[in-house]
Biotite code that builds the C-alpha atoms (Angstrom):
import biotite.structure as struc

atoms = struc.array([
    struc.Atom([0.000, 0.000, 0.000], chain_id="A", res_id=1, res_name="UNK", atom_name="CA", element="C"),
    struc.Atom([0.872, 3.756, -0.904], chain_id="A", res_id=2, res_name="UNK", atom_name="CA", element="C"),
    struc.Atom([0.466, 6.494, 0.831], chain_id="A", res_id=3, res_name="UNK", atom_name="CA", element="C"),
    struc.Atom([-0.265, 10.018, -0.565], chain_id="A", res_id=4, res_name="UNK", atom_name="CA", element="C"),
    struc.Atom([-1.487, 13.958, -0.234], chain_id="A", res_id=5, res_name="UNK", atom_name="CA", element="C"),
    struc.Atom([-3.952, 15.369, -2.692], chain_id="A", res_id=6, res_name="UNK", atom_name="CA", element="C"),
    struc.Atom([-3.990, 19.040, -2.185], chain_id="A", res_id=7, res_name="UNK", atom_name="CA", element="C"),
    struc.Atom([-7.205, 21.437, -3.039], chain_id="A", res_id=8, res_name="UNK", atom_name="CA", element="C"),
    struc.Atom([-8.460, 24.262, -2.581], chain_id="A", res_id=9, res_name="UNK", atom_name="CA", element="C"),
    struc.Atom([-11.612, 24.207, 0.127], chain_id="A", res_id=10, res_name="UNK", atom_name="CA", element="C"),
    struc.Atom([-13.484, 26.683, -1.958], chain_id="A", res_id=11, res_name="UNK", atom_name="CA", element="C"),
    struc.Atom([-13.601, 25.093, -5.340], chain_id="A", res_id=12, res_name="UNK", atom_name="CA", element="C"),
    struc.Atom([-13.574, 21.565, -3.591], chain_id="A", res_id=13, res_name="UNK", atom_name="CA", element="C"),
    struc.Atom([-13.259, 20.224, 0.139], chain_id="A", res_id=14, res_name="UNK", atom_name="CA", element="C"),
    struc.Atom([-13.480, 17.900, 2.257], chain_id="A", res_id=15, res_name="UNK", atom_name="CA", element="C"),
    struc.Atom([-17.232, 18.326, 2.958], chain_id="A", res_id=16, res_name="UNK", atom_name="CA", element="C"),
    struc.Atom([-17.867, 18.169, -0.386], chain_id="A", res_id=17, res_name="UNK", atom_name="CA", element="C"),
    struc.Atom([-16.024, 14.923, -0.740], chain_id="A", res_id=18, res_name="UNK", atom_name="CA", element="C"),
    struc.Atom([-18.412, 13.505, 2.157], chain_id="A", res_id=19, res_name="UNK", atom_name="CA", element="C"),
    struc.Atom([-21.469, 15.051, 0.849], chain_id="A", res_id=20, res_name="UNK", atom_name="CA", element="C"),
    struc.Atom([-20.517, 13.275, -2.825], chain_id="A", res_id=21, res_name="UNK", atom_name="CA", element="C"),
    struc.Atom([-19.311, 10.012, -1.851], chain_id="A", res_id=22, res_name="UNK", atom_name="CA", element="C"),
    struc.Atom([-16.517, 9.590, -4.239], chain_id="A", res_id=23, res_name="UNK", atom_name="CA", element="C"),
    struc.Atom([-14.811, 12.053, -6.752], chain_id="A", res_id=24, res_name="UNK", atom_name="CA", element="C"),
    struc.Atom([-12.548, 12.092, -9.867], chain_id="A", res_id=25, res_name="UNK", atom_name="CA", element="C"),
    struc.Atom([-9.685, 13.830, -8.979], chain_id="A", res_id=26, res_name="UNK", atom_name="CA", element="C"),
    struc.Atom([-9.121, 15.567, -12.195], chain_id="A", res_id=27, res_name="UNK", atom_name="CA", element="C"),
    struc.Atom([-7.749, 18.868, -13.380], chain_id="A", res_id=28, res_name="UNK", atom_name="CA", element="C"),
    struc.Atom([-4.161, 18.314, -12.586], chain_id="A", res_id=29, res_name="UNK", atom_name="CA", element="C"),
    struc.Atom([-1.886, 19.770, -14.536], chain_id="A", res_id=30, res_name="UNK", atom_name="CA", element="C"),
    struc.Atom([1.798, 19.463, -13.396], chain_id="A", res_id=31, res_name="UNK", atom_name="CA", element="C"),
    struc.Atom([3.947, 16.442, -14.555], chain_id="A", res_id=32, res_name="UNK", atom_name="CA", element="C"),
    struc.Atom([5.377, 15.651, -11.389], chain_id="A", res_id=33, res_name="UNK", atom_name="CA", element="C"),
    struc.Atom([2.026, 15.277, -9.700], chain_id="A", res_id=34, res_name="UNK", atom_name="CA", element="C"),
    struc.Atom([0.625, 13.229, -12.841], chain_id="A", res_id=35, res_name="UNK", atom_name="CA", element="C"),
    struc.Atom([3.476, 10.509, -12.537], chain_id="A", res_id=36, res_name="UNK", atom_name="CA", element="C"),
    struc.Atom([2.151, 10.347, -9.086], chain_id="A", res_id=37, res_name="UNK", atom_name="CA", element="C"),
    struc.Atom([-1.035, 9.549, -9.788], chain_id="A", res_id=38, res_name="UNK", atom_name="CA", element="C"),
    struc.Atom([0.132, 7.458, -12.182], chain_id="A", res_id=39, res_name="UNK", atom_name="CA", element="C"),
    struc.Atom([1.892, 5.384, -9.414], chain_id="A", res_id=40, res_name="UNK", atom_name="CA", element="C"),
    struc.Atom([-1.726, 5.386, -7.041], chain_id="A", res_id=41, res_name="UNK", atom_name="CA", element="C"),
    struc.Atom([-2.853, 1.797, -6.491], chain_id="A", res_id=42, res_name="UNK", atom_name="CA", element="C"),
    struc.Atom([-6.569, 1.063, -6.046], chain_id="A", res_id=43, res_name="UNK", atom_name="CA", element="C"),
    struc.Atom([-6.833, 0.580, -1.919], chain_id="A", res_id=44, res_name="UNK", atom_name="CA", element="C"),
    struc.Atom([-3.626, 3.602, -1.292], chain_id="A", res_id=45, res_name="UNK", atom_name="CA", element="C"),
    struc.Atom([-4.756, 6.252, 0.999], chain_id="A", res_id=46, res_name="UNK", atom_name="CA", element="C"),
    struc.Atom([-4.083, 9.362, 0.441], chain_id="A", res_id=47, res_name="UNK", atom_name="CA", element="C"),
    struc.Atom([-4.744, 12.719, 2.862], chain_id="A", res_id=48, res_name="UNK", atom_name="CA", element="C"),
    struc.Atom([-7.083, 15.707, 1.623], chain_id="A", res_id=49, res_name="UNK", atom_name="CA", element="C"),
    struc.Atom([-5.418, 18.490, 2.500], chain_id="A", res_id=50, res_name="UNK", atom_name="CA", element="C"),
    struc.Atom([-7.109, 22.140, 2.235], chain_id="A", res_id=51, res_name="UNK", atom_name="CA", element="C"),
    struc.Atom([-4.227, 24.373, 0.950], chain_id="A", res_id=52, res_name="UNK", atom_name="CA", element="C"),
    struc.Atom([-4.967, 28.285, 0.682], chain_id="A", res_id=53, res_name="UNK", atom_name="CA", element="C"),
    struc.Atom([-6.415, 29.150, 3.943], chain_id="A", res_id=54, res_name="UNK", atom_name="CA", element="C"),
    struc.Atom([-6.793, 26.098, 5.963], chain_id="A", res_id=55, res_name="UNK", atom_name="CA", element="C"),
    struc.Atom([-3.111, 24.899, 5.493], chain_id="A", res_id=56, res_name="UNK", atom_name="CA", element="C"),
    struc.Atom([-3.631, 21.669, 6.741], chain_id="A", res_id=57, res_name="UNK", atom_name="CA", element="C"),
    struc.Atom([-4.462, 17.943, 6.220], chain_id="A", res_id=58, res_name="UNK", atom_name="CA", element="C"),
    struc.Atom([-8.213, 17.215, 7.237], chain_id="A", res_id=59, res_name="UNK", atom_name="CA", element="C"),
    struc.Atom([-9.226, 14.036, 5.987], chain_id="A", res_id=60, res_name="UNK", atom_name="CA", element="C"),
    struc.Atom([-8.693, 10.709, 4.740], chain_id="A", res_id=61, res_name="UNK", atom_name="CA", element="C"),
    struc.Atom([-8.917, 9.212, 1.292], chain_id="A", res_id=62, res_name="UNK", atom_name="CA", element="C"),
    struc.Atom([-9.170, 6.150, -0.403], chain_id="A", res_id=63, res_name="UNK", atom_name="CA", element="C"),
    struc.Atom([-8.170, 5.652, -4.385], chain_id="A", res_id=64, res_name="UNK", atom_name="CA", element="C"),
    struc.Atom([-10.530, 3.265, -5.688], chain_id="A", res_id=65, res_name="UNK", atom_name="CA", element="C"),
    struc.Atom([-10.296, 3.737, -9.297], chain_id="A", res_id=66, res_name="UNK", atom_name="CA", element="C"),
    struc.Atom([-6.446, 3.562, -10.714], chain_id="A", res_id=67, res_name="UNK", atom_name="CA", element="C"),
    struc.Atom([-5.559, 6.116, -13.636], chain_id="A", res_id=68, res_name="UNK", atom_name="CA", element="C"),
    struc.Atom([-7.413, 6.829, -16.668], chain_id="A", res_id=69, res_name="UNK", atom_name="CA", element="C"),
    struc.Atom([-7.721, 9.458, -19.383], chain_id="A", res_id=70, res_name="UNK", atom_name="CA", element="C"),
    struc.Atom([-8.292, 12.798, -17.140], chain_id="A", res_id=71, res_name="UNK", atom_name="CA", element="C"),
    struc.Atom([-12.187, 13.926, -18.842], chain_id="A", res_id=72, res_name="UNK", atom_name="CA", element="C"),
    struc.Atom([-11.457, 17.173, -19.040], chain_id="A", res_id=73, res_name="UNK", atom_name="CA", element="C"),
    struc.Atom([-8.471, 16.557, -21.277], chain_id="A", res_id=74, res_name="UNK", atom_name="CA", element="C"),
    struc.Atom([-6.918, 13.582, -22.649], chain_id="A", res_id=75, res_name="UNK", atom_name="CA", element="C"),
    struc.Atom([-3.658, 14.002, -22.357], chain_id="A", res_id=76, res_name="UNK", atom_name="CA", element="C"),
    struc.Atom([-3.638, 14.152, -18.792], chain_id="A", res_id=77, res_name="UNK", atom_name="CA", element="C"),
    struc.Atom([-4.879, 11.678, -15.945], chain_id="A", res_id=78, res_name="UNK", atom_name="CA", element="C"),
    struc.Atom([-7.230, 11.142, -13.125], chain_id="A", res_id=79, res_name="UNK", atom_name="CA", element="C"),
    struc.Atom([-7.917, 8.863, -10.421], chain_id="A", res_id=80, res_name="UNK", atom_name="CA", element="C"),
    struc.Atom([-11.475, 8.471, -8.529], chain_id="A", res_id=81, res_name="UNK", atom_name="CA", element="C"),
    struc.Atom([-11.289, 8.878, -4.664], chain_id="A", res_id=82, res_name="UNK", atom_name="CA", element="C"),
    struc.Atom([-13.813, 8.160, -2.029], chain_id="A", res_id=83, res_name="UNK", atom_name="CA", element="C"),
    struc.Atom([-13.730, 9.722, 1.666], chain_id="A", res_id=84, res_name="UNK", atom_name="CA", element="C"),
    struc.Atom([-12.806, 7.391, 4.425], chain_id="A", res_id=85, res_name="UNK", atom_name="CA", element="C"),
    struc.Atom([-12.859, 9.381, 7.651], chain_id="A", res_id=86, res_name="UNK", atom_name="CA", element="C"),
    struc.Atom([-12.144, 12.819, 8.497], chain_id="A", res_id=87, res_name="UNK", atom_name="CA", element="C"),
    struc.Atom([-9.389, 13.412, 10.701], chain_id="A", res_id=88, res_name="UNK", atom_name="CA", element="C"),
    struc.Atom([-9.857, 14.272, 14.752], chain_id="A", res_id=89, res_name="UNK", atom_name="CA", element="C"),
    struc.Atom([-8.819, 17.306, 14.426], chain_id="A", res_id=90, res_name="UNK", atom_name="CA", element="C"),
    struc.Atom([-6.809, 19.652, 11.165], chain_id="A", res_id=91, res_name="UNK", atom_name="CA", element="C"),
    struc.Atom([-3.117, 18.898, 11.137], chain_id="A", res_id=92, res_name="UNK", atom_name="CA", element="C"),
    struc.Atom([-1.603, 22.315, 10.214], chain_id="A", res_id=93, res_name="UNK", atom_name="CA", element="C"),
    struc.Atom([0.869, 22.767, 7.810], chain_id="A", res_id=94, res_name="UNK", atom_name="CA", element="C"),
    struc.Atom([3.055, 25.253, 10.466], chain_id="A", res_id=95, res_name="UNK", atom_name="CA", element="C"),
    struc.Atom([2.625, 22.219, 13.068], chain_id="A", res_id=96, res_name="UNK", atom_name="CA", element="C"),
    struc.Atom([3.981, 19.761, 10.144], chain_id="A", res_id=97, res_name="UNK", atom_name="CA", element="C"),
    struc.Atom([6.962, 21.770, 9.713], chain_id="A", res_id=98, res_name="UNK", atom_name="CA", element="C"),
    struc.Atom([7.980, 21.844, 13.443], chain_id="A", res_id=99, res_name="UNK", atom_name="CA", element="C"),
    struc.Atom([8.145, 18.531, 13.957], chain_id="A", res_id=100, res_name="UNK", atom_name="CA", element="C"),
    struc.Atom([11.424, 17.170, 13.023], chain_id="A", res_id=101, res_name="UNK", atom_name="CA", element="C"),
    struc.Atom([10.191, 13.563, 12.240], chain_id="A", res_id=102, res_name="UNK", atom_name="CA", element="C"),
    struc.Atom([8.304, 15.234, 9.805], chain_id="A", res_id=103, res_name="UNK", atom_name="CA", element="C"),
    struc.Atom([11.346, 17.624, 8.142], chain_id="A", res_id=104, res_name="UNK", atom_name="CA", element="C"),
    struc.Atom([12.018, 15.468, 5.059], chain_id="A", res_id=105, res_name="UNK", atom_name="CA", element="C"),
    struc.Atom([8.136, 15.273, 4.064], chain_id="A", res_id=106, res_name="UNK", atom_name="CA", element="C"),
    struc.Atom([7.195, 15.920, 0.703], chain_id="A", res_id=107, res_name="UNK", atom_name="CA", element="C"),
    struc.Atom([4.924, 18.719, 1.755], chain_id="A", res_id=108, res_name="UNK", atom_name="CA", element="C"),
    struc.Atom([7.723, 20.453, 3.952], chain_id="A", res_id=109, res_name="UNK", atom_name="CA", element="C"),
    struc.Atom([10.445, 20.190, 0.955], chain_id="A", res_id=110, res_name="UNK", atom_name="CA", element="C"),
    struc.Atom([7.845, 20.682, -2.512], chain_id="A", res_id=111, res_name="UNK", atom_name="CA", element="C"),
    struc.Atom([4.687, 22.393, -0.572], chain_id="A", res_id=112, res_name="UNK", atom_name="CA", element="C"),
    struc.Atom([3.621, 23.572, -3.716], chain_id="A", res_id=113, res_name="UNK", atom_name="CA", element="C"),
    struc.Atom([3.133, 20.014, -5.528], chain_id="A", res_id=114, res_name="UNK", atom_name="CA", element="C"),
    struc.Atom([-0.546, 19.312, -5.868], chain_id="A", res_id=115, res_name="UNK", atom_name="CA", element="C"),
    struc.Atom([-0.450, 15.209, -5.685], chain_id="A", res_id=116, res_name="UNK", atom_name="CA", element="C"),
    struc.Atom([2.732, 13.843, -3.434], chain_id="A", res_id=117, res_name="UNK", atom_name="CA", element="C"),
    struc.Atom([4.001, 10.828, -1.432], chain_id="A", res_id=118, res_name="UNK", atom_name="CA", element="C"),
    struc.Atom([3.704, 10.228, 1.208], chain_id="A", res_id=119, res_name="UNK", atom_name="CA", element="C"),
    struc.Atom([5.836, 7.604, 4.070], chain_id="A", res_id=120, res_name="UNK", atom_name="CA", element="C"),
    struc.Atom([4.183, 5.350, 5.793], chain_id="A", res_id=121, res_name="UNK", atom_name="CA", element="C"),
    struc.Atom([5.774, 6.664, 9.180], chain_id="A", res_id=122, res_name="UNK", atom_name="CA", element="C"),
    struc.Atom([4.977, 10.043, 7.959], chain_id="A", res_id=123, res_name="UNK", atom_name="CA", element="C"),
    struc.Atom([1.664, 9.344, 7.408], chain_id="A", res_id=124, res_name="UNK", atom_name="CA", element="C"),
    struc.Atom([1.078, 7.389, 10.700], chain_id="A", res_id=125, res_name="UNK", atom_name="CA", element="C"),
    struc.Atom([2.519, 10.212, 12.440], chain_id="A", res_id=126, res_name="UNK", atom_name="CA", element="C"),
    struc.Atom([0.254, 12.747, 11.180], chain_id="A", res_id=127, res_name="UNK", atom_name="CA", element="C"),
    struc.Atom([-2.932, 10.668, 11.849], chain_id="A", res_id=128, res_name="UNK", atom_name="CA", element="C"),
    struc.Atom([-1.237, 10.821, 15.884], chain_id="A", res_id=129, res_name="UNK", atom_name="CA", element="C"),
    struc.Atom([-0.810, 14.611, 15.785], chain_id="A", res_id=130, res_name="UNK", atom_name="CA", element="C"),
    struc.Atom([-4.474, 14.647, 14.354], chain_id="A", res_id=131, res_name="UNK", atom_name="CA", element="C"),
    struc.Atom([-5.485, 12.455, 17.494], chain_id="A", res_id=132, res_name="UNK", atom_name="CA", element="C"),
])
């Protein structure tokens, strides 16, 4: 199993909406780094929803349940389809992230500004505790 962080924006798409939908494409991105990762997303990963802009911070948790396809929006790019597991305790801010040192080489502390990213299994574990 993989382990991921699929960033968005709350007011185009959050969490809530995610709940309130029961299962998403995750479409629309558009960055080559982030498409090879969704490339590499296995049906059953999990992947965080994390509300950049305002929020700053990691808020619920996702499954993948649909590998990559043909993004419908535009061809040449890829999606995957998501559905909402459980919402974390509580927010897991992206200033409390980067204070904690066993979580200094994360993807999100290093590339913040990459839209789909790994994710380690400690790392990910160890957010899920901060959330609790």
């Amino acid at each position: 199993m993989n382990y991921w962080l699929l960033k968005t924006e709350p007011s185009t798409f959050s969490w809530d909406d995610l709940v309130r939908d029961k299962k998403a494409v995750w479409d629309g991105v558009r960055n080559f780094q982030a498409r090879n990762n969704l490339k590499a997303m296995k049906k059953g990963d999990l992947a965080f929803i994390y509300h950049s802009m305002d929020d700053k911070a990691a808020v619920g948790i996702a499954e993948i349940t649909r590998e990559f396809y043909p993004d419908p929006k535009d061809n040449e790019w890829v999606a995957v389809d998501i559905k909402p597991l459980r919402k974390l305790k509580t927010p897991v801010e992206l200033g409390t992230i980067k204070k904690d040192k066993r979580l200094g080489n994360m993807v999100l502390v290093k590339n913040s500004r990459l839209s789909v990213q790994p994710v380690k299994k400690e790392e990910f574990d160890w957010v899920i505790g901060l959330s609790e």
